[in-house]
N, C-alpha and C positions, 0 to 999 in steps of 0.2 A: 504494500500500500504506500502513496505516496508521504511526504513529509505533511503535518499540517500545514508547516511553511510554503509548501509548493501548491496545494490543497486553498491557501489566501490568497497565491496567486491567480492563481485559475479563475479565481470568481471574481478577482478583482480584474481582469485581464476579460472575462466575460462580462462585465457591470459596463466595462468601460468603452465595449465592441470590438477590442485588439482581435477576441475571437471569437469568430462564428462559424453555422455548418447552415447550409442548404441541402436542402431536401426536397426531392419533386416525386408525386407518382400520377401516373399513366395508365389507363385500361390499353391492354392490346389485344385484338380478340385474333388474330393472324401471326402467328411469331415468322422472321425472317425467310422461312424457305418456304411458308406459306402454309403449313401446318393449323390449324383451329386451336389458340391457346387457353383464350380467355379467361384472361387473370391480369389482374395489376402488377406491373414492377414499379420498383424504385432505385430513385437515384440518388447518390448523395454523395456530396462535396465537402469535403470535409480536408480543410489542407493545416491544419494544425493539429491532423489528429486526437481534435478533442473527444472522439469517443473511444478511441485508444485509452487515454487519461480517465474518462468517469471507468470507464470496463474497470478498468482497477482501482479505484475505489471501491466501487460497489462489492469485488474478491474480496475486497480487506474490510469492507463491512460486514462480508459474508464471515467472514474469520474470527472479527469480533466478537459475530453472536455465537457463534461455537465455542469462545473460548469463554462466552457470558457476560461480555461488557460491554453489556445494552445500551448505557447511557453512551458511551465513546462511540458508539455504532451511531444510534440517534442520532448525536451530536453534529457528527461527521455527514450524516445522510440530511442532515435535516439542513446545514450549511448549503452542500452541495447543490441538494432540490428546489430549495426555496430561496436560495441568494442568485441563484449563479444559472440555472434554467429559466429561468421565466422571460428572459433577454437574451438566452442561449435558441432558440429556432428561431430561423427565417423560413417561413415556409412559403 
């Protein structure tokens, strides 16, 4: 799991728009060689690999609660989701 220190980054670095991800989906009902697919894809841009970054927080969240340190789990989750997502998608 990341440092907290790198973890105030992130969110201040998302508060402030340094990072962002783009996200598009698309019904296709024909895939490339013309086949009947009919399903949504998506797309996603993502050049600071900020969901590289949450993926492992969210591990080390997971770890926390297995090792039973709920609040530092919380703590941690409750930063990340509610500081640092709510200005994190561009959809």
């Amino acid at each position: 799991m990341p440092e907290y220190s790198e973890i105030d980054e992130f969110c201040r670095k998302v508060k402030n728009g340094d990072i962002s991800m783009e996200y598009e989906t698309h019904y296709v009902a024909f895939d490339d060689y013309g086949h009947f697919h009919a399903d949504w894809e998506h797309d996603f841009y993502d050049p600071d690999h900020a969901m590289t970054f949450l993926s492992t927080v969210f591990h080390g969240c997971h770890d926390l609660i297995v090792l039973e340190e709920y609040s530092q789990a919380l703590g941690t989750l409750d930063k990340v989701m509610r500081n640092s997502l709510k200005k994190f998608w561009k959809v």
